[in-house]
N, CA, C and O atoms as a Maestro MAE file, in Angstrom:
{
 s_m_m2io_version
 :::
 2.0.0
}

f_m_ct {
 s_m_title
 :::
 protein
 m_atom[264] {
  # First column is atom index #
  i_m_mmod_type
  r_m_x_coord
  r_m_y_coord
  r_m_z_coord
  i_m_residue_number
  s_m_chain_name
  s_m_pdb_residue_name
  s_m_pdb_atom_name
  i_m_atomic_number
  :::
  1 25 -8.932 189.602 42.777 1 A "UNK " " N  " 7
  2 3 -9.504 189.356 44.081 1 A "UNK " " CA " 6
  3 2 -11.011 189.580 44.020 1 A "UNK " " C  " 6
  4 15 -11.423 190.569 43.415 1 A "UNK " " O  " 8
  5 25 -11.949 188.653 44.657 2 A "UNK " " N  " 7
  6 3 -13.044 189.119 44.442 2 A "UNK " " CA " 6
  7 2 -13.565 189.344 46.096 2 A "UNK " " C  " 6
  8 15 -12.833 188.891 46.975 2 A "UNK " " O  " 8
  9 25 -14.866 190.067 46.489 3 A "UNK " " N  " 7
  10 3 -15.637 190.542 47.479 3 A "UNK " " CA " 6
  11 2 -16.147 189.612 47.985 3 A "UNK " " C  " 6
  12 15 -16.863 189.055 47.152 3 A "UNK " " O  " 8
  13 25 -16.169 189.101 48.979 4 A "UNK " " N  " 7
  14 3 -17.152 188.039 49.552 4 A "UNK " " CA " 6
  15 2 -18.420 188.769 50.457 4 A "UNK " " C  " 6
  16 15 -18.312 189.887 50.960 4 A "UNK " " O  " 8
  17 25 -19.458 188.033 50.543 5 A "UNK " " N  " 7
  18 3 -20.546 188.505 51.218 5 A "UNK " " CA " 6
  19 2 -20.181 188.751 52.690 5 A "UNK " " C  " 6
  20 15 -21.183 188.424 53.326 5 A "UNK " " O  " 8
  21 25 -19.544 189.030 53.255 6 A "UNK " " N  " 7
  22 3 -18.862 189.917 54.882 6 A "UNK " " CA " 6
  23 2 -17.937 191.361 54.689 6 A "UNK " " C  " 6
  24 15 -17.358 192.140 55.447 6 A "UNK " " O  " 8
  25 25 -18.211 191.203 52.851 7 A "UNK " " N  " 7
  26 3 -17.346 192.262 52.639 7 A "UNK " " CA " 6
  27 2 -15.054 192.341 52.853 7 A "UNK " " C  " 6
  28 15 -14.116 193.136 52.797 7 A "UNK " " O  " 8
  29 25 -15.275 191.309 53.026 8 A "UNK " " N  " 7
  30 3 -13.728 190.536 52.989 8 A "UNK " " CA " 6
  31 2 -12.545 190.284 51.537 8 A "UNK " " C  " 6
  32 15 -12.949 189.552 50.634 8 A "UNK " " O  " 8
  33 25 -11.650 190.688 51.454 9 A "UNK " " N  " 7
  34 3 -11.204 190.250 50.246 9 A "UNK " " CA " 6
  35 2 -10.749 189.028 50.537 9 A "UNK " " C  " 6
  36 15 -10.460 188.650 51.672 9 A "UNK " " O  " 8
  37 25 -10.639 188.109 49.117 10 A "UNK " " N  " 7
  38 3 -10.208 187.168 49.581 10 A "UNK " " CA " 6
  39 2 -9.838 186.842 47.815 10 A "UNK " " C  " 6
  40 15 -10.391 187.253 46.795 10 A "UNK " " O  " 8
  41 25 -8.416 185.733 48.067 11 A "UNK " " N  " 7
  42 3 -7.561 185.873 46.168 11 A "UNK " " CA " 6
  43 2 -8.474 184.138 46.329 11 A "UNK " " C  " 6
  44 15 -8.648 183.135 47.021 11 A "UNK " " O  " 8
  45 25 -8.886 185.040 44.745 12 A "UNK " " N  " 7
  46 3 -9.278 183.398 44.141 12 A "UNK " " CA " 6
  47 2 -8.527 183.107 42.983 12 A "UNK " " C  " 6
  48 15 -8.990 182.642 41.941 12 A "UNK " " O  " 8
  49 25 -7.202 183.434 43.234 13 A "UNK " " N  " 7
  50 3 -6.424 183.158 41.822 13 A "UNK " " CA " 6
  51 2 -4.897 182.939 42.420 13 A "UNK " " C  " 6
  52 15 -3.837 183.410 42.009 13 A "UNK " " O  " 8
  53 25 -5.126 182.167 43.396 14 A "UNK " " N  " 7
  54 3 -3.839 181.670 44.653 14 A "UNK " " CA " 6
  55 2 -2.963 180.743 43.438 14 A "UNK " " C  " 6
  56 15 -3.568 179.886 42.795 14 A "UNK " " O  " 8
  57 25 -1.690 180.974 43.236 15 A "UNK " " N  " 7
  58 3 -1.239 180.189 42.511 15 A "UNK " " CA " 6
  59 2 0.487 179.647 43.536 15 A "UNK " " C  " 6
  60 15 1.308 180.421 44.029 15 A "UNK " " O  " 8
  61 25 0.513 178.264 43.545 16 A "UNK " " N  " 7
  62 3 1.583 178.075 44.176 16 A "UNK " " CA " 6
  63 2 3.167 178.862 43.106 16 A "UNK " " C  " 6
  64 15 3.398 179.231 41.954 16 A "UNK " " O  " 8
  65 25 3.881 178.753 44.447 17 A "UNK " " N  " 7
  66 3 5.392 179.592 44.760 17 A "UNK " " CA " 6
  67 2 6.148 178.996 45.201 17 A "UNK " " C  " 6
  68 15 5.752 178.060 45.896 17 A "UNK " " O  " 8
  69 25 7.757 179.216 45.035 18 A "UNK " " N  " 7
  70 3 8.493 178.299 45.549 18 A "UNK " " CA " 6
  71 2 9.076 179.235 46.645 18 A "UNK " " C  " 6
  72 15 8.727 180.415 46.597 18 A "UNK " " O  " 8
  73 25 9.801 178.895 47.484 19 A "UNK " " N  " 7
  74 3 10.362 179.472 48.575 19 A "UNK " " CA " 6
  75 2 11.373 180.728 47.991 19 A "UNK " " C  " 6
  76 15 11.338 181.884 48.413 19 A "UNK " " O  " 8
  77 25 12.147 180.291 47.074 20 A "UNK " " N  " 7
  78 3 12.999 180.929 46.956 20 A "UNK " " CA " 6
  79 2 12.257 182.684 46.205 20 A "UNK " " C  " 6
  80 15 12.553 183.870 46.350 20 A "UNK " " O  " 8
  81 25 11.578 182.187 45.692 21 A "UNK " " N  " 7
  82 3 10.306 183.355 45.113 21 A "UNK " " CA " 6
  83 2 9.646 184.252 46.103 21 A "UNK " " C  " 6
  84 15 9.584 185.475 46.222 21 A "UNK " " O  " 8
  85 25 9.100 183.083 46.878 22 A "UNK " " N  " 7
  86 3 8.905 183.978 48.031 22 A "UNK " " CA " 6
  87 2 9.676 185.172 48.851 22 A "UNK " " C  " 6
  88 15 9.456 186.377 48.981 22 A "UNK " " O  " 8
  89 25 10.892 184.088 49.446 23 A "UNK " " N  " 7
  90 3 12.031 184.965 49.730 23 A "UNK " " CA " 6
  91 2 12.151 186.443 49.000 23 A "UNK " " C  " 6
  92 15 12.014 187.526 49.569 23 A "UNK " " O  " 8
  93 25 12.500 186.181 47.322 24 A "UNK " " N  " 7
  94 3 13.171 187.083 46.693 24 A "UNK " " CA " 6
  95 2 11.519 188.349 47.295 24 A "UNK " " C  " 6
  96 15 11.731 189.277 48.075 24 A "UNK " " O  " 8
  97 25 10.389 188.125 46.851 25 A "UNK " " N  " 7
  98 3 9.016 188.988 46.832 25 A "UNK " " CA " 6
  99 2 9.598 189.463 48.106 25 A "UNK " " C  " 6
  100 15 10.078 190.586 47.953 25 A "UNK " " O  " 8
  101 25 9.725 189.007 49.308 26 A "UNK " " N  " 7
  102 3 9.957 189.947 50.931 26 A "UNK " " CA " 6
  103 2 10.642 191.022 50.641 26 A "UNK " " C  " 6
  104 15 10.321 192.204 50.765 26 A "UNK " " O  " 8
  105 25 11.951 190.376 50.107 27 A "UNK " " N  " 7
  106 3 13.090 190.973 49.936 27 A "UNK " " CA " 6
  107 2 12.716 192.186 49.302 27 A "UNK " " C  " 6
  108 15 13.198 193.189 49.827 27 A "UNK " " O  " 8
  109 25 12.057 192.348 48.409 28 A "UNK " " N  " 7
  110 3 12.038 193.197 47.644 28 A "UNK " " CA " 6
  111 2 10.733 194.460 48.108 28 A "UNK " " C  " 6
  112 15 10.536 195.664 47.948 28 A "UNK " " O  " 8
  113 25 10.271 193.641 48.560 29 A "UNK " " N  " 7
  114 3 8.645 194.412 49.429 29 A "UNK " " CA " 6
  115 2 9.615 195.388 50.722 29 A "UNK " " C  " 6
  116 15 9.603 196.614 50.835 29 A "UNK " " O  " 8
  117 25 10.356 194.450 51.531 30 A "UNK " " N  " 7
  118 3 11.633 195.526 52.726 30 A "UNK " " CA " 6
  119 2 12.235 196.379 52.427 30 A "UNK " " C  " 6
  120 15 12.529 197.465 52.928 30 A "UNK " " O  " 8
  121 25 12.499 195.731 51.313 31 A "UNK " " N  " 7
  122 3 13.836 196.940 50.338 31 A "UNK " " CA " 6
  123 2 12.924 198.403 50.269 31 A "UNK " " C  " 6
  124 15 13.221 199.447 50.849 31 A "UNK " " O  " 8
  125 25 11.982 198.216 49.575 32 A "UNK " " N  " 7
  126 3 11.025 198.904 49.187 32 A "UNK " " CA " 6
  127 2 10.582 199.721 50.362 32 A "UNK " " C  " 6
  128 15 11.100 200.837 50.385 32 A "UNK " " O  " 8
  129 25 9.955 199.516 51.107 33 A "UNK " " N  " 7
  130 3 9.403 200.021 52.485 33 A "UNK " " CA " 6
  131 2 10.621 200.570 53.437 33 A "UNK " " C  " 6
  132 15 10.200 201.308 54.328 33 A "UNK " " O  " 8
  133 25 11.858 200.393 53.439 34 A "UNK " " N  " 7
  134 3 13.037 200.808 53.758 34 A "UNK " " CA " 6
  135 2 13.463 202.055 53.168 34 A "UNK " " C  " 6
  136 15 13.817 203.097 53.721 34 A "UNK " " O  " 8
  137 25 13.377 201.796 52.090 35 A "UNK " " N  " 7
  138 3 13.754 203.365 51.185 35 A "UNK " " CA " 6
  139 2 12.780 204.160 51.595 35 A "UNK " " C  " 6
  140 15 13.049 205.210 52.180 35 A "UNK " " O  " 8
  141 25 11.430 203.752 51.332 36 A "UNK " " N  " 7
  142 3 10.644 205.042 51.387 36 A "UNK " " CA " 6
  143 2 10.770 205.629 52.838 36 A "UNK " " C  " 6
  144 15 11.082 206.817 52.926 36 A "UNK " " O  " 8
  145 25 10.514 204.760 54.211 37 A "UNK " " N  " 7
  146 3 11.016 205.156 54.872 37 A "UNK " " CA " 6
  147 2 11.905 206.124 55.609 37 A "UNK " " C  " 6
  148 15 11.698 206.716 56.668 37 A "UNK " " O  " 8
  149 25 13.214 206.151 54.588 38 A "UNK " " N  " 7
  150 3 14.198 206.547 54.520 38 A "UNK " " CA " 6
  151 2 14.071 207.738 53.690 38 A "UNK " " C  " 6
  152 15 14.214 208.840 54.218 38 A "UNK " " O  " 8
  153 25 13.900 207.668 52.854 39 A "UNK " " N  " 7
  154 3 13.693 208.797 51.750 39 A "UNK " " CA " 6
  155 2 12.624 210.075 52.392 39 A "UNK " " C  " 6
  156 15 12.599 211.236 51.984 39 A "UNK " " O  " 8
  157 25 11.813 209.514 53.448 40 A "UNK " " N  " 7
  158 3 10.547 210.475 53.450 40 A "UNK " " CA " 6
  159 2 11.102 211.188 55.085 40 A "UNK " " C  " 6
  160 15 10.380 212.030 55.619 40 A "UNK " " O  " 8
  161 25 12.619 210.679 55.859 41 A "UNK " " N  " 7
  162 3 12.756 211.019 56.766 41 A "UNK " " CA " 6
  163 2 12.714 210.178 57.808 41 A "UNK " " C  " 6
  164 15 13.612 210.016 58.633 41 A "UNK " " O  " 8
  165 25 11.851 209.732 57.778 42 A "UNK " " N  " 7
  166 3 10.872 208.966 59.468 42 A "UNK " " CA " 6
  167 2 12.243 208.145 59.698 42 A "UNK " " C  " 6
  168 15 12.813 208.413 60.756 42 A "UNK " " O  " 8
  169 25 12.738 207.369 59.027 43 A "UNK " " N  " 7
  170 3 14.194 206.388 59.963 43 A "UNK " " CA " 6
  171 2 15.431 206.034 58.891 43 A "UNK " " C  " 6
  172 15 15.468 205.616 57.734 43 A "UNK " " O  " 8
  173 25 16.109 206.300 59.575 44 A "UNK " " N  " 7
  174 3 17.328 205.744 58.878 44 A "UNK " " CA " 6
  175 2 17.360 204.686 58.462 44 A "UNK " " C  " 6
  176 15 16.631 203.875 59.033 44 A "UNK " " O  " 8
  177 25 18.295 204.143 57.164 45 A "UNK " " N  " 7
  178 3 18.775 202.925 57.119 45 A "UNK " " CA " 6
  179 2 19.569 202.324 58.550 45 A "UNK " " C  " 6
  180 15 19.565 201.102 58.699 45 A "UNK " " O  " 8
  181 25 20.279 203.228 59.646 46 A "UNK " " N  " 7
  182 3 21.643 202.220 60.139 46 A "UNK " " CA " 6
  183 2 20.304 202.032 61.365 46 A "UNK " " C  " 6
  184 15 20.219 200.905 61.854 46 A "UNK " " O  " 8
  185 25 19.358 203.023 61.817 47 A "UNK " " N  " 7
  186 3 18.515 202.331 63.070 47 A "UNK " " CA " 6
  187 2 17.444 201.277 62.488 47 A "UNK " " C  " 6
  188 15 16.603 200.724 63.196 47 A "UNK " " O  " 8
  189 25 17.567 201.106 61.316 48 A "UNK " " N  " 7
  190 3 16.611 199.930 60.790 48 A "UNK " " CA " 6
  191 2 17.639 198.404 61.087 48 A "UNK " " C  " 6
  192 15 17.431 197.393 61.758 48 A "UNK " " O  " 8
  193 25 18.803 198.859 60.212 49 A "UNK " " N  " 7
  194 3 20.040 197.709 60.527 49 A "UNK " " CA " 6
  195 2 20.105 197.497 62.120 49 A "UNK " " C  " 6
  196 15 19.799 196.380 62.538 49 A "UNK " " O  " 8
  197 25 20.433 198.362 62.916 50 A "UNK " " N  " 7
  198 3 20.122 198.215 64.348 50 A "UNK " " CA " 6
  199 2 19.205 197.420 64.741 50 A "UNK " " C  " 6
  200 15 19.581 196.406 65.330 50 A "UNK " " O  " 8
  201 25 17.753 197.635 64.538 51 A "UNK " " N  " 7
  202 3 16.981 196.962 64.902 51 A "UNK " " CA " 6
  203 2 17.057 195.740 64.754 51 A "UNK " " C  " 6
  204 15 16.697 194.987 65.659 51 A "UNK " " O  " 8
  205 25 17.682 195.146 63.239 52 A "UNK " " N  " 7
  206 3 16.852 193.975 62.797 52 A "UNK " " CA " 6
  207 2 18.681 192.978 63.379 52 A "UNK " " C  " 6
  208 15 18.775 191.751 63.431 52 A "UNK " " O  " 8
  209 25 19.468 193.653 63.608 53 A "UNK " " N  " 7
  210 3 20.354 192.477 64.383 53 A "UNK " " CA " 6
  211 2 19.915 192.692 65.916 53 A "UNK " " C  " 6
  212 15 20.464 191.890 66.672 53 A "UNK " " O  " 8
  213 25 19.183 193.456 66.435 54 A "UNK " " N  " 7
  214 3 18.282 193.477 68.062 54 A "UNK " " CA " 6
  215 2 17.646 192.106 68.077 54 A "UNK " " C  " 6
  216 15 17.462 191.404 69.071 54 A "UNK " " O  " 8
  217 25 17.284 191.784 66.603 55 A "UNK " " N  " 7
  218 3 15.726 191.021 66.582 55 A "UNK " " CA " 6
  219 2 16.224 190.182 66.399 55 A "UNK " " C  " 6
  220 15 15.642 189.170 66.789 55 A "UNK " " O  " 8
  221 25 17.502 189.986 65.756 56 A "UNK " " N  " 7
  222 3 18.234 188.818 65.351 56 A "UNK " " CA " 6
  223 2 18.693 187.814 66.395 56 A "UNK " " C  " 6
  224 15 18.482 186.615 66.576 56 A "UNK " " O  " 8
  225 25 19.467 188.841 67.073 57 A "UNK " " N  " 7
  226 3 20.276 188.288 68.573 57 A "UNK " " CA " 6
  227 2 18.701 187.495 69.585 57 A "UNK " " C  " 6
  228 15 18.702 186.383 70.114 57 A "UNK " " O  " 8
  229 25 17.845 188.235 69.578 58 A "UNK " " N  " 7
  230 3 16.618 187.547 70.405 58 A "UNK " " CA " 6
  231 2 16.019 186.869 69.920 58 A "UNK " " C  " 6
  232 15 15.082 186.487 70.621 58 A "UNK " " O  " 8
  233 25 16.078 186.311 68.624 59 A "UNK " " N  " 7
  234 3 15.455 184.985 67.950 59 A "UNK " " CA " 6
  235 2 16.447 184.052 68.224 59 A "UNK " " C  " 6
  236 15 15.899 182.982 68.491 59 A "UNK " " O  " 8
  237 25 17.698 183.965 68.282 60 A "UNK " " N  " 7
  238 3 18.848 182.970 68.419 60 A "UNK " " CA " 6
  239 2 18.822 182.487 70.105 60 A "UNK " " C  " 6
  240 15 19.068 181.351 70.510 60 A "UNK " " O  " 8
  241 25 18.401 183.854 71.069 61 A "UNK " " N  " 7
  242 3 18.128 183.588 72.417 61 A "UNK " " CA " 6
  243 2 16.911 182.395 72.333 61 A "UNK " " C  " 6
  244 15 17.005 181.204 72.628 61 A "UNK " " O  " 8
  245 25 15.977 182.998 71.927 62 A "UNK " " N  " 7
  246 3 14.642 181.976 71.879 62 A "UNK " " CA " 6
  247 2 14.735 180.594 71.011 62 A "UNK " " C  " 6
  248 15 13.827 179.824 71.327 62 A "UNK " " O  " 8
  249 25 15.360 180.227 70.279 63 A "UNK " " N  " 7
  250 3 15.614 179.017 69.468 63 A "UNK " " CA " 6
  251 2 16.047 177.770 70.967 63 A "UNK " " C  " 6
  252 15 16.948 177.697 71.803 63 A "UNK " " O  " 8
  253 25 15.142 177.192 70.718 64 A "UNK " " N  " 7
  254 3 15.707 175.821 71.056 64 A "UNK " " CA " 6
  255 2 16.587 174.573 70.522 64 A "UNK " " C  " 6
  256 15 16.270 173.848 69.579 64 A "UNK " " O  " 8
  257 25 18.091 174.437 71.538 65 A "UNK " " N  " 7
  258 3 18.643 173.108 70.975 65 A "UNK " " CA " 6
  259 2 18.428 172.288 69.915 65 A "UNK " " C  " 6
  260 15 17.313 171.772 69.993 65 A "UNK " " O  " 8
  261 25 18.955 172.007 69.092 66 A "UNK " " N  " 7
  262 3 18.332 170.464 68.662 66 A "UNK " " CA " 6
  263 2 18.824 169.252 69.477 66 A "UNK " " C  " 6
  264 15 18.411 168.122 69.214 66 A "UNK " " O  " 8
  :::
 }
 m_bond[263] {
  # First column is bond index #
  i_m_from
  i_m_to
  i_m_order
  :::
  1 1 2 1
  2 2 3 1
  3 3 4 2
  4 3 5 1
  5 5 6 1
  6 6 7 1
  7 7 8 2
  8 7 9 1
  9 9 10 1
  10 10 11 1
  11 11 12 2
  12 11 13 1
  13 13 14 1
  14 14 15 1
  15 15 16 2
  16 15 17 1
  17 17 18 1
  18 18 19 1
  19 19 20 2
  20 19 21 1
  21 21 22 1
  22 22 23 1
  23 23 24 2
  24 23 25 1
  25 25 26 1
  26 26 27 1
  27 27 28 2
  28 27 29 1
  29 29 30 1
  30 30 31 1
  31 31 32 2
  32 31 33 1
  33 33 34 1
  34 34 35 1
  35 35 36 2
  36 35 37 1
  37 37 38 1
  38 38 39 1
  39 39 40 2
  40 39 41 1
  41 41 42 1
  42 42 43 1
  43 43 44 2
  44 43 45 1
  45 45 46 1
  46 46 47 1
  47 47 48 2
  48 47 49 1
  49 49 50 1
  50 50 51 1
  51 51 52 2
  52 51 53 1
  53 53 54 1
  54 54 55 1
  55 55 56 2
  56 55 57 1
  57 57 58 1
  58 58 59 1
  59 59 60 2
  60 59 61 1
  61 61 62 1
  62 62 63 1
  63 63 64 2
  64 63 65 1
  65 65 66 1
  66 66 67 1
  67 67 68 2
  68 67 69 1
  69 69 70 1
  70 70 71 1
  71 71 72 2
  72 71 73 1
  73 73 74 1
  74 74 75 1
  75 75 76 2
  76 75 77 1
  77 77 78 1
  78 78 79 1
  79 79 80 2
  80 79 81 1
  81 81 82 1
  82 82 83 1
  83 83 84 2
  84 83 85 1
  85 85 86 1
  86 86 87 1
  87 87 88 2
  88 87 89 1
  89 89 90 1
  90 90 91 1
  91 91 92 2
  92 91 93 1
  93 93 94 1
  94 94 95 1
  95 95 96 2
  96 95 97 1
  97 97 98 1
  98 98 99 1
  99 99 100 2
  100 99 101 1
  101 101 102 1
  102 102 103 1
  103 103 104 2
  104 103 105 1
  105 105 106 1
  106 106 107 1
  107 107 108 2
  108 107 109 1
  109 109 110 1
  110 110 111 1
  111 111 112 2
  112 111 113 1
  113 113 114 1
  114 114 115 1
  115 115 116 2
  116 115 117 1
  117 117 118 1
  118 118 119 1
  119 119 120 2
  120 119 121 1
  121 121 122 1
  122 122 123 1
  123 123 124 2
  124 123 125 1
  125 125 126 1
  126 126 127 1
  127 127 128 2
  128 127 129 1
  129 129 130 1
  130 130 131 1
  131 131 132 2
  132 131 133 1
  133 133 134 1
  134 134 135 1
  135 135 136 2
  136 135 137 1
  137 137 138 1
  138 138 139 1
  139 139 140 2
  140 139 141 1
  141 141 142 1
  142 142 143 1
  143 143 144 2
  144 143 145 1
  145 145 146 1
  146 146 147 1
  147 147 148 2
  148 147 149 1
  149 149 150 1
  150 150 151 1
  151 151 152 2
  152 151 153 1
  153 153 154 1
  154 154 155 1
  155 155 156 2
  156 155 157 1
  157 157 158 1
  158 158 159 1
  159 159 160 2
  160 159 161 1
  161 161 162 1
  162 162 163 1
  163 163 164 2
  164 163 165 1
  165 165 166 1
  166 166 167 1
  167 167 168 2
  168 167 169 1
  169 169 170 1
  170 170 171 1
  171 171 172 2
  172 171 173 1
  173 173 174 1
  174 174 175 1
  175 175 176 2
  176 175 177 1
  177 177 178 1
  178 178 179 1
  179 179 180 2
  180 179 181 1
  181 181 182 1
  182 182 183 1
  183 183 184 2
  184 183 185 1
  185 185 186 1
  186 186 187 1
  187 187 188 2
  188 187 189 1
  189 189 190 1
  190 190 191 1
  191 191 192 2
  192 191 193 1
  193 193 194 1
  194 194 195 1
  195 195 196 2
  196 195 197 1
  197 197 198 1
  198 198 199 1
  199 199 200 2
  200 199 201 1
  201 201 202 1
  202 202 203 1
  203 203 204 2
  204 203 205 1
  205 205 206 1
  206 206 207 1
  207 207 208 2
  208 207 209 1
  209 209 210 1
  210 210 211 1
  211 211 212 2
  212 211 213 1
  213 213 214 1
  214 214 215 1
  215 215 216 2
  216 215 217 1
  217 217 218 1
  218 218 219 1
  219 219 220 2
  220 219 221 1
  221 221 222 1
  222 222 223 1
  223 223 224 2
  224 223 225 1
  225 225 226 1
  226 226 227 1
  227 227 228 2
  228 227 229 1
  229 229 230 1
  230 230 231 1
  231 231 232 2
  232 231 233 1
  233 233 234 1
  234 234 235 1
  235 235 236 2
  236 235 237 1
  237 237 238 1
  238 238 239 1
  239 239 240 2
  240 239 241 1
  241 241 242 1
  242 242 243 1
  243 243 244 2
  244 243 245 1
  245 245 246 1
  246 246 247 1
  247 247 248 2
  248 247 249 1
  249 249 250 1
  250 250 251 1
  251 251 252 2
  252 251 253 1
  253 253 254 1
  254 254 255 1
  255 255 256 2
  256 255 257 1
  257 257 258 1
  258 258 259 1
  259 259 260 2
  260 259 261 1
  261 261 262 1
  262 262 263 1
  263 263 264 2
  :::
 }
}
């Protein structure tokens, strides 16, 4: 990454990805941030699971028909 003159990072070494890569990188970045989470106290795994079918059910509300 290099410094730009505003003091900004910015990647000059962007290389395309396929979705499924992508996917797997989230996956693994949540996983990650979940444990520690978990491990350090601050939240459970089952109120994380909680949450994310909360978020689930209200994205399926908000989806429009096809």
């Amino acid at each position: 990454m290099a410094l730009t003159r505003r003091k900004q990072w910015t990647r000059t070494d962007r290389q395309a990805v396929s979705f499924e890569e992508l996917a797997y990188s989230n996956m693994l970045t949540l996983n990650a941030l979940i444990e520690l989470l978990n491990e350090k106290g601050l939240i459970g795994k089952r109120e994380i699971l909680e949450r994310v079918k909360r978020l689930q059910a209200q994205t399926q509300v908000r989806k429009k028909p096809h």
